[in-house]
Every structure is written in C-alpha cells, then in structure tokens.
C-alpha positions as CSV (number, residue, x, y, z in Angstrom):
1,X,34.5,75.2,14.4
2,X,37.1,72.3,14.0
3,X,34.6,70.3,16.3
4,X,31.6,70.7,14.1
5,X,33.3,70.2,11.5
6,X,34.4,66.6,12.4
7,X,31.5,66.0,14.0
8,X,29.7,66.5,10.2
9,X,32.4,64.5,8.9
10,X,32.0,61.3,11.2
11,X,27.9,61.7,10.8
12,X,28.8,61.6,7.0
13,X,31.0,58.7,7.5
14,X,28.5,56.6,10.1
15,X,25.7,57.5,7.2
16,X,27.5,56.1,4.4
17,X,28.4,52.4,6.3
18,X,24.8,52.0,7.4
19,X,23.7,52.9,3.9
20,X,26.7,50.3,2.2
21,X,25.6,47.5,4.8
22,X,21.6,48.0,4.0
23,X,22.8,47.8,0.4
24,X,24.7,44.6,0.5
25,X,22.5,42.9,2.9
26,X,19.4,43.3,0.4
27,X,21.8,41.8,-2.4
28,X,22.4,38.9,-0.6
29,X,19.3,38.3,0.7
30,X,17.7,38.6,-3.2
31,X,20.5,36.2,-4.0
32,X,18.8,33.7,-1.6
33,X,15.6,33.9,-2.3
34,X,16.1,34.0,-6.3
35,X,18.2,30.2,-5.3
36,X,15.2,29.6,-3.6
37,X,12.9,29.8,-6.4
38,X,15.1,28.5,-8.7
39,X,15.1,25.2,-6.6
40,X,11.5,25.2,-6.3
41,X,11.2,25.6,-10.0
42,X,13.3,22.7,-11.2
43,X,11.7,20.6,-8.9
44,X,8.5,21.2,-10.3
45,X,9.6,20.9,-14.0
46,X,11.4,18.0,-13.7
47,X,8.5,16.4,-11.9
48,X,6.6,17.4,-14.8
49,X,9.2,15.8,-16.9
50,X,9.0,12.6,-15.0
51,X,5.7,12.6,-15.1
52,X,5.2,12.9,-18.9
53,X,8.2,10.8,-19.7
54,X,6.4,7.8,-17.6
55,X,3.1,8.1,-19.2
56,X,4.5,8.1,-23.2
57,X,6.4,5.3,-22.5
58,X,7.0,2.1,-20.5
59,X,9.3,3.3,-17.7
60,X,8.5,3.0,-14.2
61,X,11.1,4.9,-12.3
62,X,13.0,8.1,-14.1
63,X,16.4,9.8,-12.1
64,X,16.8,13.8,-12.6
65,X,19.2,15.9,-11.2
66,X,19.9,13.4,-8.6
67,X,16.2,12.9,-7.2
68,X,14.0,9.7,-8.3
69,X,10.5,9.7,-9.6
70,X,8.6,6.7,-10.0
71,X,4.9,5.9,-11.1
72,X,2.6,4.9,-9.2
C-alpha cells in the first residue's frame, strides 16, 4: 500500500514540473515574440516619421532611435 502510495505521489510530483516548465516556457516565448513585434513596429513608425518629416520640410537625412533615414 505504502508503494502505491508513493508511486501516486511521485506521478503527482513529475505532473506538476512538466506542467510548471510548459507554463514558463510559453511565458517566455510570448515575451519574445511580443519584443519581436514591438521592434518591427517602431521600425515602421519611425520610417513613417522620417518619411513625413522629410517631405514637410527641407531635411535630407533624419536619425531615430539610433538608425538613419535619408531621402532619396
């Protein structure tokens, strides 16, 4: 009885690290991919930026967030 009794225990035990690992490995991978996004997302806007900051006014080359955009 003391056997099947552990061996529950240590099934219950094995169960709950799988389930705690699957669990913080889809947080981190969400993390990523929402960083991704984000990076892809300020790109574009700041091109957008560039773009319309180039056209209203005389300026050939504009710097945000450390990249360089400049009319062509």
């Amino acid at each position: 009885m003391k056997n099947k009794i552990r061996a529950f225990l240590l099934a219950d035990a094995c169960l709950g690290l799988f389930l705690s690992i699957v669990a913080m490995s889809l947080v981190y991978y969400s993390i990523v991919e929402l960083q991704k996004i984000k990076t892809t997302v300020e790109i574009k806007v700041d091109r957008k930026l560039a773009e319309k900051m180039m056209a209203e006014t005389k300026i050939t080359t504009v710097k945000l967030h450390n990249r360089t955009y400049e009319n062509i």
